[in-house]
C-alpha positions in Angstrom: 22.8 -23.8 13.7 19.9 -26.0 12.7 17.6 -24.4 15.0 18.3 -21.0 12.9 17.7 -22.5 9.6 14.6 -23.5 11.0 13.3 -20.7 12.6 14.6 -18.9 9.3 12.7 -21.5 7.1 9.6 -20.8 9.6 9.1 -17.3 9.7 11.0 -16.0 6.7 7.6 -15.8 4.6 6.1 -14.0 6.8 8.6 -11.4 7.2 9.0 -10.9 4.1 5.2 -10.9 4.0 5.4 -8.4 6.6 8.3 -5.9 5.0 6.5 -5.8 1.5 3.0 -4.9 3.1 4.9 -1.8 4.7 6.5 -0.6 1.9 3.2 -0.3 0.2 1.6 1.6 3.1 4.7 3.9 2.6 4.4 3.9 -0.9 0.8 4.6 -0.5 1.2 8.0 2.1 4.1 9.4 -0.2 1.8 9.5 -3.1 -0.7 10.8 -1.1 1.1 13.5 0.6 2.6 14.3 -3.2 -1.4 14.7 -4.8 -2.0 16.5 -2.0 -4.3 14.1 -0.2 -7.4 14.6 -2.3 -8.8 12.1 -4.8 -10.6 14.1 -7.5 -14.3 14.9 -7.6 -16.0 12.9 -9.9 -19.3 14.6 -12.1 -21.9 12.6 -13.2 -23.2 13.2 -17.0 -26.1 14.6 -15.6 -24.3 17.5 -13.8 -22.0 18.2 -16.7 -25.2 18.8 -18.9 -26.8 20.9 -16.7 -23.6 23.3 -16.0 
């Protein structure tokens, strides 16, 4: 039992580490895939005088 708590106590952090930086990479492809994978194009001033 002790060596649980331990190994719990060990690498719990980094689980947990682990879980919450793969739920962002899936939050991060769902939004993607909802915009339809394109940032927008940014103009410069320049080009929006010109047009």
């Amino acid at each position: 039992m002790i060596e649980i708590a331990l190994a719990l106590r060990v690498f719990g952090p980094d689980t947990v580490r682990g879980c919450r930086r793969l739920l962002m990479a899936g939050v991060r492809i769902g939004i993607t895939q909802l915009t339809g994978g394109r940032a927008p194009a940014r103009t410069s001033e320049v080009q929006r005088e010109d047009a």
